[in-house]
N, CA, C and O atoms as a CHARMM CRD file, in Angstrom:
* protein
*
  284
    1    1 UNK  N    291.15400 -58.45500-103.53700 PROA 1      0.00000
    2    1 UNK  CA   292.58500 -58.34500-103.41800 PROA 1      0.00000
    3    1 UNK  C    292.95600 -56.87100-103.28600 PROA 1      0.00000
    4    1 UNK  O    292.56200 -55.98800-104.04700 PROA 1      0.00000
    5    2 UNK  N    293.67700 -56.72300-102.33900 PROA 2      0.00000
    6    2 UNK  CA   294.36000 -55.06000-101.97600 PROA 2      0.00000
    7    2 UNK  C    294.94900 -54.77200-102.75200 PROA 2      0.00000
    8    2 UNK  O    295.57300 -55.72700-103.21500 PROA 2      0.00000
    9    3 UNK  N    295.22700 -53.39800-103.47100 PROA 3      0.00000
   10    3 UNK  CA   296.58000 -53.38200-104.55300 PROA 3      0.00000
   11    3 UNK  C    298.19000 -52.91400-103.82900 PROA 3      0.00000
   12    3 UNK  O    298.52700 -52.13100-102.94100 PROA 3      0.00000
   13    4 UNK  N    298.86200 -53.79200-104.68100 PROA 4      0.00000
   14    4 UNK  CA   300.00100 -53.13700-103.88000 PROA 4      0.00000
   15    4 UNK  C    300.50200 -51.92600-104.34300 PROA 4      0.00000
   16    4 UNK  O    300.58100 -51.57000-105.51900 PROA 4      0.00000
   17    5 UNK  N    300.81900 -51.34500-103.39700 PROA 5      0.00000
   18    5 UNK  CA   301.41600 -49.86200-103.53600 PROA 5      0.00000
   19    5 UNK  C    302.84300 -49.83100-103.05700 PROA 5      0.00000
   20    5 UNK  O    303.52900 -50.63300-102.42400 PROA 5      0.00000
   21    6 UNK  N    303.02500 -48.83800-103.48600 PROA 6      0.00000
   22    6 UNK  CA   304.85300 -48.41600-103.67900 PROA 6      0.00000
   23    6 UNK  C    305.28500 -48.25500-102.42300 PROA 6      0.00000
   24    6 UNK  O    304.18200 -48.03900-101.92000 PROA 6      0.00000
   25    7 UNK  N    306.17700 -48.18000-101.35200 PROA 7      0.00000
   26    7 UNK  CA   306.57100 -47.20800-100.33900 PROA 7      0.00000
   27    7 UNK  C    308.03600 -46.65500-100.67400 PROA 7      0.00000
   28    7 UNK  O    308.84500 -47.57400-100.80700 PROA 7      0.00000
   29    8 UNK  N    308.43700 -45.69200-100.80100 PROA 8      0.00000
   30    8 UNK  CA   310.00100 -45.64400-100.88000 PROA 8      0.00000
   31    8 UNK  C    310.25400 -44.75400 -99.40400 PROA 8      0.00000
   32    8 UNK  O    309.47900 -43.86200 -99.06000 PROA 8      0.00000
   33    9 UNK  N    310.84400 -44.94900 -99.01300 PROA 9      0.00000
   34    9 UNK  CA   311.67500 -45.11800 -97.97800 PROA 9      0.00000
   35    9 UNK  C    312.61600 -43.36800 -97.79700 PROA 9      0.00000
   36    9 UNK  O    313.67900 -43.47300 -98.40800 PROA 9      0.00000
   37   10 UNK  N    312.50600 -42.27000 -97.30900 PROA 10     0.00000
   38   10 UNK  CA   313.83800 -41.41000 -97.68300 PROA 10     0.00000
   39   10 UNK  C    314.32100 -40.84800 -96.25400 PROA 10     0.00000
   40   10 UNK  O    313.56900 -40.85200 -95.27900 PROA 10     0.00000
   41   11 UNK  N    315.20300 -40.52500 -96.22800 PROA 11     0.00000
   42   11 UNK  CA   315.92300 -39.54300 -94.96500 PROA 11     0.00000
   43   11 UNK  C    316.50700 -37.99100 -95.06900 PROA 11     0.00000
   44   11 UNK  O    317.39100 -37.51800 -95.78300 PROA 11     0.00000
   45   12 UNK  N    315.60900 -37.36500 -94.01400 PROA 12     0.00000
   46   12 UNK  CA   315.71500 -36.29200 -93.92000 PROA 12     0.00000
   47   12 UNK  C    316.01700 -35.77400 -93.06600 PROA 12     0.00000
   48   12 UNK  O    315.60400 -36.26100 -92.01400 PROA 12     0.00000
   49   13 UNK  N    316.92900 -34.45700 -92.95300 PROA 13     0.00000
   50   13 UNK  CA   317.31200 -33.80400 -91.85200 PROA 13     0.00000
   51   13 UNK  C    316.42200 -32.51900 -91.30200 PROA 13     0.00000
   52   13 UNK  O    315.49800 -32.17900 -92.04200 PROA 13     0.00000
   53   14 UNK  N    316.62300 -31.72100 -89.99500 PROA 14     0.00000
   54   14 UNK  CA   315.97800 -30.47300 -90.09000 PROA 14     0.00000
   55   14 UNK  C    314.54000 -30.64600 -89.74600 PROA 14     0.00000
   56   14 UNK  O    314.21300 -31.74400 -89.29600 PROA 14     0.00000
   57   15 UNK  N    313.52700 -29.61900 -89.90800 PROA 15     0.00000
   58   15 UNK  CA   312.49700 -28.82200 -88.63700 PROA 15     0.00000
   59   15 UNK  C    311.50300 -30.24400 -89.72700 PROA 15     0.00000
   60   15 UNK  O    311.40200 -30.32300 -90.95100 PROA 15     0.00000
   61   16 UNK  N    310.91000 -31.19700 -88.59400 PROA 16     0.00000
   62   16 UNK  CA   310.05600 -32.32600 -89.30200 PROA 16     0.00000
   63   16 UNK  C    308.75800 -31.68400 -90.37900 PROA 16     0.00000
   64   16 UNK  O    308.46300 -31.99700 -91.53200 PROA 16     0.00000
   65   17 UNK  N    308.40700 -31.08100 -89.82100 PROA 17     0.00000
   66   17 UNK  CA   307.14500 -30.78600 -91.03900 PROA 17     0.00000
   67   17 UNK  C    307.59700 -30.23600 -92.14700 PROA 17     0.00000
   68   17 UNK  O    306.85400 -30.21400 -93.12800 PROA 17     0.00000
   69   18 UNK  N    308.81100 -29.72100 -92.20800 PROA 18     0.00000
   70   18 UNK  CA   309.65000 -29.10900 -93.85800 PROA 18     0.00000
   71   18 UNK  C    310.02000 -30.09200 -94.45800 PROA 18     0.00000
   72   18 UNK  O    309.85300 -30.36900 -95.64600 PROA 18     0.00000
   73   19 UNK  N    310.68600 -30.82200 -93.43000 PROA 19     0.00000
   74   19 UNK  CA   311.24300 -32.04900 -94.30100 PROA 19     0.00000
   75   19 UNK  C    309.87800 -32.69400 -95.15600 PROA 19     0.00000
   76   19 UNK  O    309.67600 -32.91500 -96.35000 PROA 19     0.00000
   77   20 UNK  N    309.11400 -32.86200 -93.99200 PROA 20     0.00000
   78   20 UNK  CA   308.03400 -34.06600 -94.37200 PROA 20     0.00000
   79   20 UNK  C    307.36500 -33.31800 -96.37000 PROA 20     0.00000
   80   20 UNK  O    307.14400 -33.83700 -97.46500 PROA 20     0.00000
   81   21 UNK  N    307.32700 -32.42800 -95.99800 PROA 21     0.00000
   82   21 UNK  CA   306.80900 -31.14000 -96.80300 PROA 21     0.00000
   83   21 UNK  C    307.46700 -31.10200 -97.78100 PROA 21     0.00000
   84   21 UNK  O    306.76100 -31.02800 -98.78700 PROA 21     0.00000
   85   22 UNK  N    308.68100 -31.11900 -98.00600 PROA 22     0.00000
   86   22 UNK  CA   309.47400 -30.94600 -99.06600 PROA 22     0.00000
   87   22 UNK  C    309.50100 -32.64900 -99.62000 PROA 22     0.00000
   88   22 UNK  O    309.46400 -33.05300-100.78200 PROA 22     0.00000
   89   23 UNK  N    309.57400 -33.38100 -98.44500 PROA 23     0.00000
   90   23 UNK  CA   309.76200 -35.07700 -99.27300 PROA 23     0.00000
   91   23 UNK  C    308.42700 -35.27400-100.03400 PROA 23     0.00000
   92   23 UNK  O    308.60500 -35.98200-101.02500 PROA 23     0.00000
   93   24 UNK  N    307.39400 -34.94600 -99.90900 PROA 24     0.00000
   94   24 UNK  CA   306.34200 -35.34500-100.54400 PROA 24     0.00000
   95   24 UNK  C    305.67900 -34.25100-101.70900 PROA 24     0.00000
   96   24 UNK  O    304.49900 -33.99100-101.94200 PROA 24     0.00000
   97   25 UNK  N    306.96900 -33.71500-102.35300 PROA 25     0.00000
   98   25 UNK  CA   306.86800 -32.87100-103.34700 PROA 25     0.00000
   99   25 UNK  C    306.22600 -33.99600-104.62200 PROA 25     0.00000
  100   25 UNK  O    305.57800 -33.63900-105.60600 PROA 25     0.00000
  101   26 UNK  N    306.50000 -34.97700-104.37600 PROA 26     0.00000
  102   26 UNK  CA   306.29500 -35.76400-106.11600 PROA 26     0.00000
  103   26 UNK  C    305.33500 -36.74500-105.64900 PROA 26     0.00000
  104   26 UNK  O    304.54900 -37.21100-106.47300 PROA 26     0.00000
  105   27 UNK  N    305.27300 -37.28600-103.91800 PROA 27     0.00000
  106   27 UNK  CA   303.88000 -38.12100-103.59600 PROA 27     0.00000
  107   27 UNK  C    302.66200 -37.95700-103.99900 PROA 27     0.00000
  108   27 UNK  O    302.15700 -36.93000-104.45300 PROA 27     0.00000
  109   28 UNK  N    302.20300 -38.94700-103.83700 PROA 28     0.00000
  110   28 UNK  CA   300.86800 -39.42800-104.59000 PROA 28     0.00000
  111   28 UNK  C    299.94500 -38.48300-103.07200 PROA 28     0.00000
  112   28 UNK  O    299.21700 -37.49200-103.12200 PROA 28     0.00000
  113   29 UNK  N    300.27200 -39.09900-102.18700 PROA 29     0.00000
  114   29 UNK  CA   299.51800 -39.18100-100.99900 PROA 29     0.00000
  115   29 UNK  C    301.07900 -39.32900 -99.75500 PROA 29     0.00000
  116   29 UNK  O    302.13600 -39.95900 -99.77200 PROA 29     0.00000
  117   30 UNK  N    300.20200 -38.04400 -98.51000 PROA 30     0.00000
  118   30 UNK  CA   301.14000 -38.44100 -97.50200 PROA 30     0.00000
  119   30 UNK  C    300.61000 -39.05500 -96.10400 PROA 30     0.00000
  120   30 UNK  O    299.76000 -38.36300 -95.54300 PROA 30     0.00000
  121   31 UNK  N    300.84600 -39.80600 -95.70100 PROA 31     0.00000
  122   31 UNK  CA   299.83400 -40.53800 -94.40300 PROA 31     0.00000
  123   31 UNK  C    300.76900 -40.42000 -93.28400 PROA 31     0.00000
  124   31 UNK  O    301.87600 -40.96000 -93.28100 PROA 31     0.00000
  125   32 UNK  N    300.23600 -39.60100 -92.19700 PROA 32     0.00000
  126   32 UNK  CA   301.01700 -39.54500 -91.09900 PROA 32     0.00000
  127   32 UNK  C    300.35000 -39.73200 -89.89800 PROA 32     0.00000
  128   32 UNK  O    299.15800 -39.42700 -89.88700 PROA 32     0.00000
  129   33 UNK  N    301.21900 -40.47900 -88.15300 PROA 33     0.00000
  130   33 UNK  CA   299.86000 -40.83200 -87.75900 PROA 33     0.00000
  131   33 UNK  C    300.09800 -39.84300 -86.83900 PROA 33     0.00000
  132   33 UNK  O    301.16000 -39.22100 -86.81100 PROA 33     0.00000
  133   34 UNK  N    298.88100 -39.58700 -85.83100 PROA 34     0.00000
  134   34 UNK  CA   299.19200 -38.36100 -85.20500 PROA 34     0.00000
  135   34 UNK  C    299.28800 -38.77900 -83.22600 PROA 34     0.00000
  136   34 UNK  O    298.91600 -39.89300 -82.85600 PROA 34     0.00000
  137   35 UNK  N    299.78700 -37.79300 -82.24300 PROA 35     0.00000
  138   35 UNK  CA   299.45400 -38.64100 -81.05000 PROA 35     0.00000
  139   35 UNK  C    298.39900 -38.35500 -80.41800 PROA 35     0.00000
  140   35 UNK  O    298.42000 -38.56400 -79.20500 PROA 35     0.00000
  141   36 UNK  N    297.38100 -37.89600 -80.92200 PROA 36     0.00000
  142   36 UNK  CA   295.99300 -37.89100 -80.16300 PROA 36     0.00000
  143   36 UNK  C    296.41600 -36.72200 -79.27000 PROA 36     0.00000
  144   36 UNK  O    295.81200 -36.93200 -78.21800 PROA 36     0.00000
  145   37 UNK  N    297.13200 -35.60900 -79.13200 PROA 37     0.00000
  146   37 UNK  CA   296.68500 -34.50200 -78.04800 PROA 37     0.00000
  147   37 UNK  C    295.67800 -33.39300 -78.50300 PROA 37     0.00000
  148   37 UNK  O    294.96900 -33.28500 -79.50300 PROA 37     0.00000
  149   38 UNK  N    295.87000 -32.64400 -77.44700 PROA 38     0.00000
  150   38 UNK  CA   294.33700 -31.97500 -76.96600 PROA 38     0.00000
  151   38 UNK  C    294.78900 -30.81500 -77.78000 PROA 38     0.00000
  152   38 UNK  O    295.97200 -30.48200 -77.83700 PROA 38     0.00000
  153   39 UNK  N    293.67900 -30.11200 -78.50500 PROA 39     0.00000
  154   39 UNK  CA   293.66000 -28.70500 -79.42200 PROA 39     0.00000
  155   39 UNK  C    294.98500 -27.97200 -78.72600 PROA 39     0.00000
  156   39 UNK  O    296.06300 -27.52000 -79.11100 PROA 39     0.00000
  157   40 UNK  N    294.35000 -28.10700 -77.62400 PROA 40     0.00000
  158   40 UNK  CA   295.13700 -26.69700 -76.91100 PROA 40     0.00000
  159   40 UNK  C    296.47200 -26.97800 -77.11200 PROA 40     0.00000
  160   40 UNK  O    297.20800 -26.13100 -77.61900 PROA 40     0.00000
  161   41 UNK  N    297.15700 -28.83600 -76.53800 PROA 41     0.00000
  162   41 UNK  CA   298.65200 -28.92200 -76.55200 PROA 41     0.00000
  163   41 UNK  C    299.19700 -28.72800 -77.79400 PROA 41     0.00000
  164   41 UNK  O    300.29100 -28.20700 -78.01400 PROA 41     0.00000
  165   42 UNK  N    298.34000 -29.19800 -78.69100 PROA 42     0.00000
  166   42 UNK  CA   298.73000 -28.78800 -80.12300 PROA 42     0.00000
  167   42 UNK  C    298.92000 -27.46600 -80.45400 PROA 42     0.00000
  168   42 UNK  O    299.77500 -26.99900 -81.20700 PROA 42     0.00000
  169   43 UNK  N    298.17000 -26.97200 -79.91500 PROA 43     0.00000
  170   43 UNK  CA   298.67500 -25.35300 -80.39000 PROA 43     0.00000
  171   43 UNK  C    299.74800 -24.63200 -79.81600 PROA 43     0.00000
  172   43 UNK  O    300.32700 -23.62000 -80.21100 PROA 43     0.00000
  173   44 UNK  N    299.90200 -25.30600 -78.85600 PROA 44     0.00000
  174   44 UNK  CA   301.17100 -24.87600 -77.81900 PROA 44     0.00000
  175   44 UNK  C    301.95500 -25.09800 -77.96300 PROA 44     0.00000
  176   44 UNK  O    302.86100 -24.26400 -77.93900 PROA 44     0.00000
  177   45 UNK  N    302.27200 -27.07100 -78.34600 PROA 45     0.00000
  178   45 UNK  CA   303.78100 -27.67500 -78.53200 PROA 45     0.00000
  179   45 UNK  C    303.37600 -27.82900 -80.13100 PROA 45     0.00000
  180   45 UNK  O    303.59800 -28.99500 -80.46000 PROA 45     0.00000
  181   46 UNK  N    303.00100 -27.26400 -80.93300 PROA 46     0.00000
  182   46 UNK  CA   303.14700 -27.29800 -82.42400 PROA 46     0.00000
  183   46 UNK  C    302.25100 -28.72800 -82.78000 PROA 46     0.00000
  184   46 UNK  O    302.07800 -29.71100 -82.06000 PROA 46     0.00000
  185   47 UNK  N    301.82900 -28.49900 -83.95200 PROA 47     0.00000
  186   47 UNK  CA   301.72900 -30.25900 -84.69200 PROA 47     0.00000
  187   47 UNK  C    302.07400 -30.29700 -85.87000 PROA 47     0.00000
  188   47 UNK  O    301.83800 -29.39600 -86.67500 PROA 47     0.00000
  189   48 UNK  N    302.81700 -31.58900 -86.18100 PROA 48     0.00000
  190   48 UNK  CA   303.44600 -31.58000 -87.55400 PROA 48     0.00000
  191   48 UNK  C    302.53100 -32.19300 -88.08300 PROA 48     0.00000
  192   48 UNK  O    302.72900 -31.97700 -89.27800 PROA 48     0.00000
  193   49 UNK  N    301.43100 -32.97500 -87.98300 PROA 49     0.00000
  194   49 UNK  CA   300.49400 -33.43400 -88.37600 PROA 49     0.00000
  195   49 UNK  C    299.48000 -32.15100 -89.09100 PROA 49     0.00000
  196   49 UNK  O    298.94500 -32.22600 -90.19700 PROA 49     0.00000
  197   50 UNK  N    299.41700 -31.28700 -88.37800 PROA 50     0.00000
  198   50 UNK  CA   298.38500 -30.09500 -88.83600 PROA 50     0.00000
  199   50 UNK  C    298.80300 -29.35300 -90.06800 PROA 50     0.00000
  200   50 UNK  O    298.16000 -28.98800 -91.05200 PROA 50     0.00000
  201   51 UNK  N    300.72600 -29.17400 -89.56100 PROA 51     0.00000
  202   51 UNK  CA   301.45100 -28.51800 -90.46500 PROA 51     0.00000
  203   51 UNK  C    301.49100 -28.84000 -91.77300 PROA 51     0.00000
  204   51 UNK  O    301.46700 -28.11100 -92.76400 PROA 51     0.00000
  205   52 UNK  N    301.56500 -30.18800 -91.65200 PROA 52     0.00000
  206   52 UNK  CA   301.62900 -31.12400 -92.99100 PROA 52     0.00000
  207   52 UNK  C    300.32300 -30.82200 -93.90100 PROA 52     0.00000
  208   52 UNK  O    300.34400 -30.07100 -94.87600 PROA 52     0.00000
  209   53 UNK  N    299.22300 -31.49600 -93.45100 PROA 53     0.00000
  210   53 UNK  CA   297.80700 -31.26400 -93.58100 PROA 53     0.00000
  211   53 UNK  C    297.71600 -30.37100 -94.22700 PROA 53     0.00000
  212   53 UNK  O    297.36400 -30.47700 -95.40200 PROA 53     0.00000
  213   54 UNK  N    298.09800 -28.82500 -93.47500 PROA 54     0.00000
  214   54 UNK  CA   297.98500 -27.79600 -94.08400 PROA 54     0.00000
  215   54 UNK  C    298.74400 -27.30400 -95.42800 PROA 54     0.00000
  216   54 UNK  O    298.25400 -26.53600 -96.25600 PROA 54     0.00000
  217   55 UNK  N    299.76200 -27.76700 -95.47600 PROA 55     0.00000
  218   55 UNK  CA   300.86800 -27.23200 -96.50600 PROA 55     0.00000
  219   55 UNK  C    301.33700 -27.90100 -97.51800 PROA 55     0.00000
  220   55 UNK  O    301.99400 -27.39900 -98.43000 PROA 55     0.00000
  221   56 UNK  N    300.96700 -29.30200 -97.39900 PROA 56     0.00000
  222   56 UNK  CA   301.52600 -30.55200 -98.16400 PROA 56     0.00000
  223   56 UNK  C    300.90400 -30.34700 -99.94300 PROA 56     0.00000
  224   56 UNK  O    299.77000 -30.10300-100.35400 PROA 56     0.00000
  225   57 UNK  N    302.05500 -30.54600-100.59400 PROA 57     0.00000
  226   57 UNK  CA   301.35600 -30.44800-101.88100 PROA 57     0.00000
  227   57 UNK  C    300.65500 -31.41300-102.46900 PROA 57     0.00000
  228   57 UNK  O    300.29000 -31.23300-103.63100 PROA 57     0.00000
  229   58 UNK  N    300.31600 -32.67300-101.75700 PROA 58     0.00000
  230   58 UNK  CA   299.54900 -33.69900-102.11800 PROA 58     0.00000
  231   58 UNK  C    298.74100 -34.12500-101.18600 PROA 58     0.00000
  232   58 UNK  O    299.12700 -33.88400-100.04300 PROA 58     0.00000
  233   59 UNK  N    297.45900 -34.83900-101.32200 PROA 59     0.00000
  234   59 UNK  CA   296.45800 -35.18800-100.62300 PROA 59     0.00000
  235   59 UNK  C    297.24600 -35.84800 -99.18300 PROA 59     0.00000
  236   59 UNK  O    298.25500 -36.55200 -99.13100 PROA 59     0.00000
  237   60 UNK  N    296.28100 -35.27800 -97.94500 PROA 60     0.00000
  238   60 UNK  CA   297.60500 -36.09100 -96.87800 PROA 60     0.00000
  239   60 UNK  C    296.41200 -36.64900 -96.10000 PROA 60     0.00000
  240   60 UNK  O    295.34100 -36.05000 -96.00800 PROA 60     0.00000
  241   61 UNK  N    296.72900 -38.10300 -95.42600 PROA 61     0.00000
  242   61 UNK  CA   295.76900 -38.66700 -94.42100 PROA 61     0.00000
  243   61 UNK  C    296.61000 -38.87400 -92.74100 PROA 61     0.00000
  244   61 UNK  O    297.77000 -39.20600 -92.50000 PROA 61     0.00000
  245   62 UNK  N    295.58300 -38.55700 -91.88900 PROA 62     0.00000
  246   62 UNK  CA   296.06100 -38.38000 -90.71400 PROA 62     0.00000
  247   62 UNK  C    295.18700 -39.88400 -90.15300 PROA 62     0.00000
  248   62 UNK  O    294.08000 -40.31200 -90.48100 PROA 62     0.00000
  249   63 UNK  N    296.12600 -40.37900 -89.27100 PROA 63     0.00000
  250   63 UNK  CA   296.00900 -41.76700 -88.65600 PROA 63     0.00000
  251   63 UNK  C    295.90600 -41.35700 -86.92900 PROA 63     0.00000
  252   63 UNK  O    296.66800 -40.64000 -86.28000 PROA 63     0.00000
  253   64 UNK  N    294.75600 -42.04800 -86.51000 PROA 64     0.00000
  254   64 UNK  CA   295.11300 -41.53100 -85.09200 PROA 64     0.00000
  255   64 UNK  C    295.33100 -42.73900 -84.42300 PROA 64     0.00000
  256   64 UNK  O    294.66300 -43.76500 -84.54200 PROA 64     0.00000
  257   65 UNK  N    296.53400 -42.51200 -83.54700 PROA 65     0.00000
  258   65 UNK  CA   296.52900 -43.92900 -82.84700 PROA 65     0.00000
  259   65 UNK  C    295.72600 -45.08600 -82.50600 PROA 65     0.00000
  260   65 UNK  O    296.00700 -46.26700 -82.71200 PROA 65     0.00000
  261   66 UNK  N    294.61000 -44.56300 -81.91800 PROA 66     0.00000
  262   66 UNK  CA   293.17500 -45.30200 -81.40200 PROA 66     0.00000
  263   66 UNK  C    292.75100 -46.25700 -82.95100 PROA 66     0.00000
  264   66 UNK  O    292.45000 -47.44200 -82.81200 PROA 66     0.00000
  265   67 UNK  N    292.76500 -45.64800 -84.32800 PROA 67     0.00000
  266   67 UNK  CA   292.87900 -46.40800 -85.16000 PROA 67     0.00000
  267   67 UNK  C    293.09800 -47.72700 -85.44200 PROA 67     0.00000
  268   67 UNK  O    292.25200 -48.56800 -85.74800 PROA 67     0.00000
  269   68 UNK  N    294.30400 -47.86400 -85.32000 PROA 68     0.00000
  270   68 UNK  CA   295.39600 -49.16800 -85.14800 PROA 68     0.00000
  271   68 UNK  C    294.79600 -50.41000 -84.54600 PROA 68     0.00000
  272   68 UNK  O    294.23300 -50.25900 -83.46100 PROA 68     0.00000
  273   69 UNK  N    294.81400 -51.14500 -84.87000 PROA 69     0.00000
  274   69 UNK  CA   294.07500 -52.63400 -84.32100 PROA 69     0.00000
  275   69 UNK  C    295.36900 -52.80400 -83.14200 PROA 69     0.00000
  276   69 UNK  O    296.53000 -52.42700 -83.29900 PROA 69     0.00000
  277   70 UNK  N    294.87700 -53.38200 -82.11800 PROA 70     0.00000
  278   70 UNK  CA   295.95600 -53.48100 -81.32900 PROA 70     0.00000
  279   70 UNK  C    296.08300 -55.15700 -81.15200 PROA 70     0.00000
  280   70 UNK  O    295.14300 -55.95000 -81.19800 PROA 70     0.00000
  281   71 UNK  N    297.33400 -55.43300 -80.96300 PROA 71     0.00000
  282   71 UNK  CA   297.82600 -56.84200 -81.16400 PROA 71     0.00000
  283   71 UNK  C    298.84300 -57.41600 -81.44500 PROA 71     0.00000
  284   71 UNK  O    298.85900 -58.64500 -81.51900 PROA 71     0.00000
């Protein structure tokens, strides 16, 4: 049996990886999924996925699309 876990739900305004960053001040864990681009576009058009990763004050898991069971 899976355990159930919490989700709460919040809304935020402003630059996404601050928000994301600041909402997961008291999370357990932050899971975000990412869109699969290339090093380079990422470094170019930003990633909030990396940002997060990098800065988040709690353990964070990155989901990559290809992941996802499709169906």
């Amino acid at each position: 049996m899976l355990p159930v876990l919490p989700v709460l739900p919040a809304v935020a305004e402003g630059d996404t990886a601050e928000a994301l960053i600041t909402a997961a001040k008291d999370a357990d864990v932050l899971v975000l999924g990412t869109r699969g681009r290339s090093p380079l576009a990422g470094l170019l058009l930003g990633s909030v996925s990396q940002t997060c990763a990098a800065a988040a004050p709690c353990p964070t898991v990155l989901v990559k699309k290809d992941d996802f069971p499709h169906g």
